[in-house]
C-alpha positions in Angstrom: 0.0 0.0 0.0 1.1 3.5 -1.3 -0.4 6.9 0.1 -1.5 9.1 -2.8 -3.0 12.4 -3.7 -5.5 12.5 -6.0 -5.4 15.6 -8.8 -8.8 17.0 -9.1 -11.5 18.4 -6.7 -14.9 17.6 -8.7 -16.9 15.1 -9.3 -14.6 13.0 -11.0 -11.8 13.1 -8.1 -14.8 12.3 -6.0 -15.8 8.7 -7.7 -12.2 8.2 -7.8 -11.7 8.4 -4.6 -14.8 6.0 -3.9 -13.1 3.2 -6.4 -9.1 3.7 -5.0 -11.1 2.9 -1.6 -13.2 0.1 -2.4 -10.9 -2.0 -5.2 -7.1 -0.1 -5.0 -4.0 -1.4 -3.0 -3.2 2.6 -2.2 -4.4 4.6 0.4 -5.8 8.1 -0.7 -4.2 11.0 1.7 -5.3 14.3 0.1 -6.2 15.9 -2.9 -4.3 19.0 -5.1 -5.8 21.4 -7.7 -4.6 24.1 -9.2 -5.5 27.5 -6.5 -7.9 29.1 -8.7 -9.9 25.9 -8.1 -9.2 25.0 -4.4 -12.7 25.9 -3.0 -11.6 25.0 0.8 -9.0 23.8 2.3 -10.8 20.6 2.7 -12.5 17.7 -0.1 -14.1 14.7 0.6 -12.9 15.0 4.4 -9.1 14.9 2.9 -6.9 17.6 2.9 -6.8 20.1 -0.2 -3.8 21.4 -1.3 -3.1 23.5 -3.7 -0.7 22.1 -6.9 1.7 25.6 -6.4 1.9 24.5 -2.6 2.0 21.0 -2.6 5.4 19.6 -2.2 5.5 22.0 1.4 2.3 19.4 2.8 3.0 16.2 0.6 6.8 16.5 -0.2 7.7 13.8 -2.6 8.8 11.3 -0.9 6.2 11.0 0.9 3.6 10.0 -1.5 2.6 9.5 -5.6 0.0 11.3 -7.3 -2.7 10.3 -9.5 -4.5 13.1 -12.1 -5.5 14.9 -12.7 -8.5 13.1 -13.6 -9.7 15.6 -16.0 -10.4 16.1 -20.2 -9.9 19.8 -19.7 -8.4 21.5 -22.5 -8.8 18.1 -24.3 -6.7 16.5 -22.3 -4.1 18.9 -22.3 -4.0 19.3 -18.4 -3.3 16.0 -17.4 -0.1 16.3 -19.8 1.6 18.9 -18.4 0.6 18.1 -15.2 1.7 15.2 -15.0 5.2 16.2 -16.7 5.8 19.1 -13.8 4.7 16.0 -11.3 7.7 13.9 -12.7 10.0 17.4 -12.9 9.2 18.2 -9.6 10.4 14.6 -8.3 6.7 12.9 -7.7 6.2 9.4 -8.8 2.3 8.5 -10.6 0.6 5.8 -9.5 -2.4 4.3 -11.6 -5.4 2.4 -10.8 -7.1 -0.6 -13.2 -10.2 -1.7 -11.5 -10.1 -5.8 -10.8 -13.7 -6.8 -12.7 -11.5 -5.1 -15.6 -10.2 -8.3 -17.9 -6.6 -7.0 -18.6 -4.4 -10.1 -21.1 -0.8 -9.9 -21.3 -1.8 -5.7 -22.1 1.5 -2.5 -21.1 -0.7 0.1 -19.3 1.9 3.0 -18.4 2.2 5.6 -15.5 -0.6 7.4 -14.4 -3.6 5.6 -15.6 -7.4 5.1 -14.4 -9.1 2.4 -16.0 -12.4 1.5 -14.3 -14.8 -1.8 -14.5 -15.2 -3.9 -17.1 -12.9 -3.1 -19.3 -11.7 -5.8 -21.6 -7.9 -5.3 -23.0 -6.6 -8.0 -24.8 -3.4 -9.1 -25.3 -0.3 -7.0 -26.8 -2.3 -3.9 -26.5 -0.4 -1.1 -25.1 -2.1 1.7 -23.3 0.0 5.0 -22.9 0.8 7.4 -19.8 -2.2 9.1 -18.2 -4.8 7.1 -19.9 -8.4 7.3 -18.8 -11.1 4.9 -19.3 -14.2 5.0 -17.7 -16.3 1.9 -18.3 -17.5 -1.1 -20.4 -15.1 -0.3 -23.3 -13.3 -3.1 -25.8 -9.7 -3.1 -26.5 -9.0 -5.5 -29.5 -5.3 -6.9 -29.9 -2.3 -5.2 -30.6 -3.4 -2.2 -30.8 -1.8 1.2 -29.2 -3.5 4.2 -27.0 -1.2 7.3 -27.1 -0.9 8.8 -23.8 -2.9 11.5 -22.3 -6.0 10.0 -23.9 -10.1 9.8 -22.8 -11.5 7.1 -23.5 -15.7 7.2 -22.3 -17.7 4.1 -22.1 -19.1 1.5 -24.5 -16.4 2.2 -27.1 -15.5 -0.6 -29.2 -11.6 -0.6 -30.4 -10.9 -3.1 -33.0 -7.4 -4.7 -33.4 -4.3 -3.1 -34.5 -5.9 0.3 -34.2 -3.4 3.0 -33.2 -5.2 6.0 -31.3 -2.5 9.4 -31.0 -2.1 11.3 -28.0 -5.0 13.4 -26.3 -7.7 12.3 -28.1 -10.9 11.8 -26.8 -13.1 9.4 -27.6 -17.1 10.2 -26.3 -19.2 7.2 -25.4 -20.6 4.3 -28.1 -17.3 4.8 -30.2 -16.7 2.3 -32.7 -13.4 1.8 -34.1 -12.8 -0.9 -37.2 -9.4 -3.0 -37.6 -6.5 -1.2 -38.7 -7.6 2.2 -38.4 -4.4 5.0 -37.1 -6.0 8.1 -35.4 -4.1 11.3 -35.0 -3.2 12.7 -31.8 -5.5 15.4 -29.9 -8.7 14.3 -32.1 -12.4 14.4 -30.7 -14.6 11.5 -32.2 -18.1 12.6 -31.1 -20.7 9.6 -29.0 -21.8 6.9 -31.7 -19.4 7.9 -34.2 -18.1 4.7 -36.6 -14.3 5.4 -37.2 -13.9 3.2 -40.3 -10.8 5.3 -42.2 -8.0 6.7 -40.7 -8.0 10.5 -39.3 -5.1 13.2 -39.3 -4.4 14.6 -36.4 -7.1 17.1 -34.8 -9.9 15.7 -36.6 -13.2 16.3 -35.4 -15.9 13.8 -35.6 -19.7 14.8 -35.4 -21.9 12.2 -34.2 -24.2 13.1 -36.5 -24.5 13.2 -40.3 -22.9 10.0 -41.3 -20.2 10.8 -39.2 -19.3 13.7 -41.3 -15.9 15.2 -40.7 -16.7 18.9 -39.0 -14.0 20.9 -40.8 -13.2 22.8 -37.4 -9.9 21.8 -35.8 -9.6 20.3 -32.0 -8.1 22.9 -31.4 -11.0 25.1 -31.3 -12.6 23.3 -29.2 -9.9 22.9 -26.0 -11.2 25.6 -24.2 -14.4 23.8 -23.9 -13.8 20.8 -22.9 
């Protein structure tokens, strides 16, 4: 058992913490966000410490980190904080739920993969990875770090998913499709070609492709 301080101070850190405690080997001890979003000094009955003040409460050596569980900025936040984490001398923990079927898979630092997950074998699943629940991991097939994945998504086999992207919930992915990093593939979408980077989706109109760049949408998210 590790002690670990959770990234986030929502909804999301909140269900996280109820999972770590009920299925996780670790022992959550507190929770960081960045000041502008510390509401308290207190969440979840856990200390809340801000991320500019955090190695003076949790120095690290003391405990890991895990976060932040977030999509904000398309996944852009949990990048960089998780790289200033590592820079400042913090090690990542991750959590994979056990009723999650994981075969002979590489899941990296800093991942949160919830129930019922099935990830067959050779697949390799990058740093900071979310996946909430119910999704399908075919074989061989590679998510880039930093990525969201949402429920009921269906990955085929030697798929190849780049960095940041999100994928929204009922995704369908055929074999041997390559996605570019920081794309947004809107719910119910059928990914059946491949897709430069910063694609966007719609999940309507025959999955038509929406000519705006992810970009444009990173503030929103």
């Amino acid at each position: 058992m590790g002690d670990v301080v959770l990234f986030g101070a929502g909804q999301i850190a909140e269900v996280a913490k109820a999972y770590i405690d009920a299925y996780g080997a670790d022992r959550i001890v507190g929770f960081t966000a960045d000041a502008a979003y510390c509401k308290g000094d207190s969440f979840a009955g856990l200390p809340l410490v801000s991320w500019e003040t955090l190695p003076e409460r949790f120095p690290p050596d003391s405990v890991k980190l895990l976060g932040p569980l977030s999509y904000r900025g398309l996944n852009r936040l949990r990048h960089d904080r998780h790289l200033e984490g590592k820079a400042r001398g913090y090690a990542f923990a991750s959590f994979v739920h056990p009723a999650s079927h994981v075969c002979e898979a590489e899941i990296g630092e800093n991942a949160f993969i919830l129930e019922a997950n099935v990830i067959q074998p050779f697949v390799t699943i990058g740093a900071g990875v979310m996946m909430w629940s119910g999704n399908h991991v075919g074989h061989h097939s590679v998510i880039g770090d930093y990525c969201f994945v949402a429920s009921h998504v269906g990955i085929s086999s030697n798929v190849r998913i780049g960095a940041r992207t999100f994928l929204a919930g009922k995704v369908g992915i055929e074999p041997g499709v390559s996605i570019g990093e920081a794309c947004v593939v809107g719910a119910a979408a059928i990914v059946k070609a491949d897709l430069p980077a910063h694609t966007v989706v719609e999940a309507t109109a025959a999955n038509a492709l929406s000519g705006v760049p992810s970009s444009r949408l990173e503030r929103f998210l």
